[in-house]
C-alpha positions as CSV (number, residue, x, y, z in Angstrom):
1,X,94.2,136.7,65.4
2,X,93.1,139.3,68.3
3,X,92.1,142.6,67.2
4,X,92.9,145.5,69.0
5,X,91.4,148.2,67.5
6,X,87.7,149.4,69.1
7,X,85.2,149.8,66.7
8,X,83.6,152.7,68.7
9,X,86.5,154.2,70.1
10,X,84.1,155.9,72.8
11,X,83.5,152.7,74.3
12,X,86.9,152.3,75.7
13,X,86.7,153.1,79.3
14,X,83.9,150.9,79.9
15,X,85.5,148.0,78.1
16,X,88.6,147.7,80.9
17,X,86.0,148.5,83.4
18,X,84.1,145.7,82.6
19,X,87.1,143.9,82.0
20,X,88.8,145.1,85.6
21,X,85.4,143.6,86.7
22,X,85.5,139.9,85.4
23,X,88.9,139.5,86.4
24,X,87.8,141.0,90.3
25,X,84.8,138.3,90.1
26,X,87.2,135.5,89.1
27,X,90.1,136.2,91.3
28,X,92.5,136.8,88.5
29,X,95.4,139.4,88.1
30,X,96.1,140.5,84.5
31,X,99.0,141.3,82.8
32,X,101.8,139.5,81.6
33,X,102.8,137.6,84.6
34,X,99.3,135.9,84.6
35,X,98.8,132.7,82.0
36,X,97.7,133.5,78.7
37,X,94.4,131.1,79.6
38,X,93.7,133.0,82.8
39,X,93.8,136.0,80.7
40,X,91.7,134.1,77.6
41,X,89.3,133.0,80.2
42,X,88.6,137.1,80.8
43,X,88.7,138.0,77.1
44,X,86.0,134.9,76.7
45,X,83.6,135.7,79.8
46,X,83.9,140.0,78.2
47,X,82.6,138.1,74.6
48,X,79.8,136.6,76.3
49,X,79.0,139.4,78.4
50,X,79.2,141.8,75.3
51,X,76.7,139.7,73.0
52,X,74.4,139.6,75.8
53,X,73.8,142.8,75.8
54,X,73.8,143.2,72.1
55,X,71.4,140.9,71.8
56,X,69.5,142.4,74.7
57,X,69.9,145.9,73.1
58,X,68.4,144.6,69.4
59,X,65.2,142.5,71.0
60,X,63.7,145.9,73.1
61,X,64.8,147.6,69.9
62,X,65.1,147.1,66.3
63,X,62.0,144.6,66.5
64,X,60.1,147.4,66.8
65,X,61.4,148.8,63.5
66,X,60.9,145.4,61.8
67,X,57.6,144.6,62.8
68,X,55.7,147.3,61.4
């Protein structure tokens, strides 16, 4: 089931910007005339995107705090 709710509600603007983005790089229109798999296929792509730079984020940072 898809959540709506932000966890950090601050984050919101860049969220649909990065989502604007994927869909510009993949030629696809959102919204409710467009295919629930076109629109998946943005949602998937922002997940991917997101973890990246999670995982990004914790390697230049926490191991610092858990190697000492």
């Amino acid at each position: 089931m898809a959540r709506n709710k932000l966890l950090v509600p601050d984050a919101k603007k860049a969220i649909e910007a990065l989502k604007n983005e994927i869909a510009q790089e993949f030629g696809i229109m959102l919204g409710a005339d467009t295919s629930s798999r076109l629109n998946g296929t943005v949602g998937g792509e922002m997940v991917k995107r997101l973890v990246k730079m999670a995982q990004e984020q914790l390697s230049s940072g926490y191991t610092d705090k858990f190697n000492k």
